[in-house]
N, C-alpha and C positions, 0 to 999 in steps of 0.2 A: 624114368626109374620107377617100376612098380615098391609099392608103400607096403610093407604086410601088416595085416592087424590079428593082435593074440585072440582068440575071441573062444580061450579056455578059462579066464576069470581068474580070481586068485587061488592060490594051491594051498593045502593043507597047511605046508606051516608058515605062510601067513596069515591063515585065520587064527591058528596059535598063537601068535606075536600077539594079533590086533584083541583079541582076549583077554591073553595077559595084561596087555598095558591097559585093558578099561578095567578090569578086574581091579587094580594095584589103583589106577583112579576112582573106583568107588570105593574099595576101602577107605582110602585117605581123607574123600568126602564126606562120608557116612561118619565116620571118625570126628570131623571136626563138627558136622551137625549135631550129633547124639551131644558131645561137649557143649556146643552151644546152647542145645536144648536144658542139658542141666544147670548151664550160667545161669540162665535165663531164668528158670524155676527157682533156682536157690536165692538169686537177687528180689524176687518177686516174696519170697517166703521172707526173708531180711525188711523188705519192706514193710509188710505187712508186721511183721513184728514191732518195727521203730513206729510205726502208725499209732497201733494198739499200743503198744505200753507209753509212748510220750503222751497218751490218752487219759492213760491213768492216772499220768504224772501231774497233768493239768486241771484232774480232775483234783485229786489230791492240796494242789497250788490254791487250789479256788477256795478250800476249807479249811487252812491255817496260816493261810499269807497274814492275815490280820487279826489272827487268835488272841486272847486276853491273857491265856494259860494254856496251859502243854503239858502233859504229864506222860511217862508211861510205865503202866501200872500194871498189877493183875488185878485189881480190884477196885471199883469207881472211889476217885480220891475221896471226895468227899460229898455234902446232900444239895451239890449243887446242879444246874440242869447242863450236866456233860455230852458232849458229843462223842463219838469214836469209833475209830479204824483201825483195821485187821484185816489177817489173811486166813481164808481157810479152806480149808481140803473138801474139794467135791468127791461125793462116790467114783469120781474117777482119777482121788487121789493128786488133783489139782488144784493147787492155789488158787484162789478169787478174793478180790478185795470185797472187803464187806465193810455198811457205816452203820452205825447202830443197830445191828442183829441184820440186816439187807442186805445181800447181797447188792452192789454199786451197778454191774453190770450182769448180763444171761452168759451162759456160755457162749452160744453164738458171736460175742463180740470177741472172745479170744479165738481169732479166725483157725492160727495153729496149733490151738488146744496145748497153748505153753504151760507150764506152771509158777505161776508168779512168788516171786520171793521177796519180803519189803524189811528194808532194814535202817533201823534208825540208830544215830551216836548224837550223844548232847556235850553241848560246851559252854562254859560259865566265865572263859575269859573275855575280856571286855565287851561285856553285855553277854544275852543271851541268844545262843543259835544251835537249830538242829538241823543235822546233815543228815541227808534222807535220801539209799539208794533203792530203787526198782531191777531185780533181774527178771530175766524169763528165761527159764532149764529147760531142755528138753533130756529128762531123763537127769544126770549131772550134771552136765553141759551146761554151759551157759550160753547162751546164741545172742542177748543181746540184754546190755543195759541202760539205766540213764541216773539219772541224778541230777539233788537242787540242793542246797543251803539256805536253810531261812533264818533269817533274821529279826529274830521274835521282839521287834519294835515296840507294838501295845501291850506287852506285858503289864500286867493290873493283878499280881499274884496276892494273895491274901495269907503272908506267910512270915516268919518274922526273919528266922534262917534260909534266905537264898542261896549260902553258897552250895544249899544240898538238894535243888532242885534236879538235876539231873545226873547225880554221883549214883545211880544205877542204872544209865548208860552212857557213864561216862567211856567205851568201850561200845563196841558195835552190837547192837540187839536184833534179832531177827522179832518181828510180829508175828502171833501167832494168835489162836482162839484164848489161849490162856494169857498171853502180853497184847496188852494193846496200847491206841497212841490216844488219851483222852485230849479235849479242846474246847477250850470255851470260846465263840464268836464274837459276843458280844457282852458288855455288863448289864444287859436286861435281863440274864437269866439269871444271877443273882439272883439267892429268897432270900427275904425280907419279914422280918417279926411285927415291922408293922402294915405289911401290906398283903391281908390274903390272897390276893390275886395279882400280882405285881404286874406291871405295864411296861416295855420298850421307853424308852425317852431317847427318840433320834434324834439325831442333829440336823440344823438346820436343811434342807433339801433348795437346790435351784432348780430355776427353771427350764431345764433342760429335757431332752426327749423330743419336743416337737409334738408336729400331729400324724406324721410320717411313724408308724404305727414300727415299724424295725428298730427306729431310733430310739422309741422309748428303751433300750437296753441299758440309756446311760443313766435311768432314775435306779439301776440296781446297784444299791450299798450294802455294808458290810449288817445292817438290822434286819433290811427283807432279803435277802439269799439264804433260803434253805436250800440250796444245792439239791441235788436229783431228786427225781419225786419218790417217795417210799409208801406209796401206798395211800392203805385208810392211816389219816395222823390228825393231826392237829392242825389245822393249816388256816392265819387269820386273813380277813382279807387283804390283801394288795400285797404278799409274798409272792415272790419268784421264785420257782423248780426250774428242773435243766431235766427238761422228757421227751423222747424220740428225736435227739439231735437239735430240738428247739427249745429258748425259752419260754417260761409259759407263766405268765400273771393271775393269781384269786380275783377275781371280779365279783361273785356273789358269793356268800355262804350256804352252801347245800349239803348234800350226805357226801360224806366223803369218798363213798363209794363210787364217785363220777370223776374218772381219773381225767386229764386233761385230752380234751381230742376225741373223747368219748364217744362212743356212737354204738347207739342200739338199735339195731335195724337199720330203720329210715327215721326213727327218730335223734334229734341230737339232743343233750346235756351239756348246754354252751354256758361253764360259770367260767372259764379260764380263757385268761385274753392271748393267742400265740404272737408274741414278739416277733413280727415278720412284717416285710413291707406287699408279699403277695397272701389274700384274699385265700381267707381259707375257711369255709361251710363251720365246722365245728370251732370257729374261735367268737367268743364275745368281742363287741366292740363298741365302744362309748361313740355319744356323738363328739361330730370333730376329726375323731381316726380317720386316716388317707389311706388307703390300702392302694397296690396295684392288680387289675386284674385283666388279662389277654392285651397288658401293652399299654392298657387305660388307667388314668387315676380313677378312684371313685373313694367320696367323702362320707361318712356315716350320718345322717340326719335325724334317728331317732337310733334310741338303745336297742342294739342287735344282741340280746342276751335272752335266756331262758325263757322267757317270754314268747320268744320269736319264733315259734314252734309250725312252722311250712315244714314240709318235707322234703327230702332227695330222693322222689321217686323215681325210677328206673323207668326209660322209655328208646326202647330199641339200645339199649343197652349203654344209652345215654343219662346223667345225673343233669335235670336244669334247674341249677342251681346256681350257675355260675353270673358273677353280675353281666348286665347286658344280653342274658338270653332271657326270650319269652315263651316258657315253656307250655302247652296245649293245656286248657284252662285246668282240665282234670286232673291233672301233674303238680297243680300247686293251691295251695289254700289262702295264700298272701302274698302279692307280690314283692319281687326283691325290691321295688323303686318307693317300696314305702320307708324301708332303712336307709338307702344309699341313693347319689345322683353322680352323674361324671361331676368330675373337683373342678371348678375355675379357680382362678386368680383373684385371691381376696377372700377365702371361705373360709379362712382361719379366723377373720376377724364376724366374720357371721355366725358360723357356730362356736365359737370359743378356741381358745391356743392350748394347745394340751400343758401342765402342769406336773411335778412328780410328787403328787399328793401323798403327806405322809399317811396312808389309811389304813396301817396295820396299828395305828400309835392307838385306839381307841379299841384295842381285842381286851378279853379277858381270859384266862384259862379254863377253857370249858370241859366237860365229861373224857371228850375222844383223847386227852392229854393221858387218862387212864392205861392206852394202848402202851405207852412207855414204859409200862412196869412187865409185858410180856414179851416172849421171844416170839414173835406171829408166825412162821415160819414152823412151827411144832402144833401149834391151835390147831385142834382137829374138827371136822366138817361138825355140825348139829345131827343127830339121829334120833329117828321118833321111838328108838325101842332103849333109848339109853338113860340111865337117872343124873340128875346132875344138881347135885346141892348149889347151895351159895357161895360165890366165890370163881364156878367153874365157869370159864370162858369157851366159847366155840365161834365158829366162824360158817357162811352158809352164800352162796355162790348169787352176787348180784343180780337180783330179778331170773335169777336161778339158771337164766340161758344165756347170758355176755358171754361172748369169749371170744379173743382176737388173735388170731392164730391158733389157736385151742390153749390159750392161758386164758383164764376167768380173773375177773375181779371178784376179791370176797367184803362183804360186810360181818363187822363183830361186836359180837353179843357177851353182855359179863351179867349173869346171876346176881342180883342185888338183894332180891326179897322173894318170898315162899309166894307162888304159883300156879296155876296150872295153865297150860298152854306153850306154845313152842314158841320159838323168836320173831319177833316182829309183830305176833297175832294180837296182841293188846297189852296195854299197861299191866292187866292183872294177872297176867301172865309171871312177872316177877323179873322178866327179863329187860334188861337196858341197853340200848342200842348206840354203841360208842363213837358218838357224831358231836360236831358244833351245834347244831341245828337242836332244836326240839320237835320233837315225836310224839304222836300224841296216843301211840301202839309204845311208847318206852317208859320202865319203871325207872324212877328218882330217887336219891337220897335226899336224907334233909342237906341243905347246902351244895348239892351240884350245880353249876353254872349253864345254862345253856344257851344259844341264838335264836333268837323267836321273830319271825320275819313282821316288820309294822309295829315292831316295840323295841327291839334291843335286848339285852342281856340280861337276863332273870334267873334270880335263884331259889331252888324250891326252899320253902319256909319248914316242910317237915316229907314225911315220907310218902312218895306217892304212886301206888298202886291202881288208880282207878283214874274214870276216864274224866277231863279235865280242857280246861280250855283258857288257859293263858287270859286271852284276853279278857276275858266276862270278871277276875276277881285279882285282874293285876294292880291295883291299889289298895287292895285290902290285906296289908302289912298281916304276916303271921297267919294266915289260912290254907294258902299253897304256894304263893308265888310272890318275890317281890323284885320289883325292876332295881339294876344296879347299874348299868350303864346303857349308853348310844350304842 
């Protein structure tokens, strides 16, 4: 039996049929894709939202879990040294938490450019507690919020009527530029009629931390946490900030213009110690510290701080800087094996067991505390064609070319005495340069306080305009200078 074979291919309508039916399956495909793709983006956007604002929320947590008083006001309660938080509308009519005139975080950290909305309710039955919600709007909307209740345990109010500490808000309060949520952290900021300068008095400190350079995290109590770094401030030593996602320790006293991490150029400005247990170029490090670095321990054997001035010079587009490399002699001025060696077993008891040294217990309130009485954020740059009596403040771009990502640090200048010369250029210029440290280019009042490296804490005895040197007539009570503390 012969076989036939069709060998005219398919006909018209079934390449219609086989069209049809792939047609009607890509729709239904394409269909459930695009859907998925929007799951997918909306859940990611959801995320990123509970990310960020449980962000806030924690930041928040960190600044009144342990408050001594709580207020919310339009107006600082009273002459004590207050903290406080708000929300306020950027040029693009978005919320940002701000803490004492600062904005907390950049826009950048609100990935989806929400607008934040914080709202506080207070309650005086048994004991005191404030309930405190976070939204984020987009637009009305609300897309996503969170919320905590605190339970304001160390309460230390100085009031004789409690039961009217929070009877306006007893009732839900939105924070704004004009309400805000005042706090005190601690009873060292109390003033005091008999103590010009008054001191912290912490509580006992154990010995805890380690040498394991991470661990030191658990020396941070509720006296050294100044939370986020804010800039030029006041900052005594052995305080903790919370900057670029890491904590970060005062280790020396310098211009404050050297924000943690610093780095100009190839030079570093290493006063701040980064709480971390990997090895990182820009942090100070006492001997004793253990860092990790490519896998290795490695111990600190002398002080890795501002001193220690080697470079990161670029070479083939490589930093040797890193412990355990030996970078080509002309790459470096000092080698790294004079601060650090790999760690053996038993080097804690060789170099010492790290401590949580109370070392901010011995500050005093110096000049840059001044910067609390302005909004810095409005301080406008210094200009050589502008007049500026006494009293006006300006501000003028760290070593005039920092800037890290194209944000500059600024240093700030306050008018103290009559003149002539621009900021920084000398004492007789008139201008004061709003730092811990002493200046020997910055003009004094009688009785400002300053840090003076190899003496301690000095205050000018009268006004001083002219050029001067700490050292040569620091015991000659009533002339310029007289020592007041370590």
């Amino acid at each position: 039996m012969i076989k036939k074979t069709n060998n005219k291919g398919m006909t018209l309508v079934e390449i219609v049929v086989v069209l049809l039916i792939a047609s009607i399956i890509m729709t239904i495909t394409g269909g459930i894709l695009v859907n998925s793709l929007g799951y997918f983006d909306t859940t990611t956007k959801k995320s990123l939202d509970k990310q960020t604002l449980d962000g806030v929320l924690d930041f928040i947590s960190n600044e009144i879990t342990y408050a001594t008083d709580v207020r919310v006001s339009n107006t600082k309660p009273d002459d004590r040294d207050w903290h406080y938080l708000y929300v306020l509308k950027n040029d693009k009519n978005k919320g940002r938490l701000y803490r004492d005139g600062k904005a907390v975080f950049d826009d950048d950290y609100y990935i989806n450019n929400r607008d934040l909305q914080m709202d506080v309710r207070g309650f005086t039955t048994n004991g005191y507690r404030l309930d405190l919600t976070l939204k984020y709007l987009n637009g009305t909307e609300e897309v996503y919020s969170t919320k905590n209740t605190y339970e304001l345990v160390n309460f230390n109010i100085n009031t004789t009527d409690k039961t009217t500490l929070f009877s306006n808000i007893s009732s839900t309060t939105q924070l704004s530029e004009n309400t805000k949520l005042y706090y005190i952290k601690d009873d060292s900021s109390n003033n005091s009629d008999d103590n010009e300068n008054p001191k912290p008095t912490p509580s006992p400190t154990p010995d805890v931390g380690g040498n394991m350079v991470g661990n030191q995290i658990n020396c941070l109590n509720t006296l050294n946490n100044w939370g986020m770094y804010a800039g030029a401030t006041n900052y005594p030593i052995g305080v903790f900030v919370y900057h670029n996602n890491s904590w970060w320790q005062l280790m020396e006293i310098n211009w404050n213009c050297f924000e943690p991490g610093n780095r100009d150029g190839e030079t570093v400005n290493r006063y701040w110690k980064k709480i971390d247990d990997q090895f990182d170029y820009s942090s100070y490090y006492e001997v004793g510290d253990i860092v990790v670095n490519n896998g290795k321990k490695y111990i600190c054997i002398k002080t890795f701080g501002a001193g220690a001035t080697f470079y990161s010079a670029y070479y083939d587009k490589k930093i040797y800087i890193d412990l355990g490399e030996d970078a080509p002699d002309k790459y470096t001025t000092v080698h790294w094996k004079t601060y650090f060696k790999e760690y053996q077993e038993g080097d804690e008891e060789k170099y010492g067991k790290h401590n949580c040294k109370p070392l901010w217990q011995n500050n005093l309130t110096t000049v840059a505390e001044k910067l609390k009485n302005y909004d810095l954020d409005k301080v406008e740059n210094y200009s050589d064609a502008g007049s500026y009596a006494i009293g006006s403040i300006v501000k003028e771009k760290y070593y005039s070319e920092s800037s890290k990502n194209g944000i500059y640090d600024y240093c700030y200048y306050l008018k103290v005495l009559d003149g002539v010369g621009k900021p920084g250029s000398s004492a007789s210029s008139g201008w004061q340069i709003l730092d811990n440290s002493y200046r020997s280019n910055s003009a004094y009042l009688k009785s400002d306080v300053v840090y003076c490296g190899g003496i301690g804490y000095i205050k000018a005895s009268n006004n001083i305009s002219f050029d001067n040197n700490p050292s040569n007539n620091i015991y000659q009570t009533g002339i310029n200078w007289d020592k007041i503390g370590g």
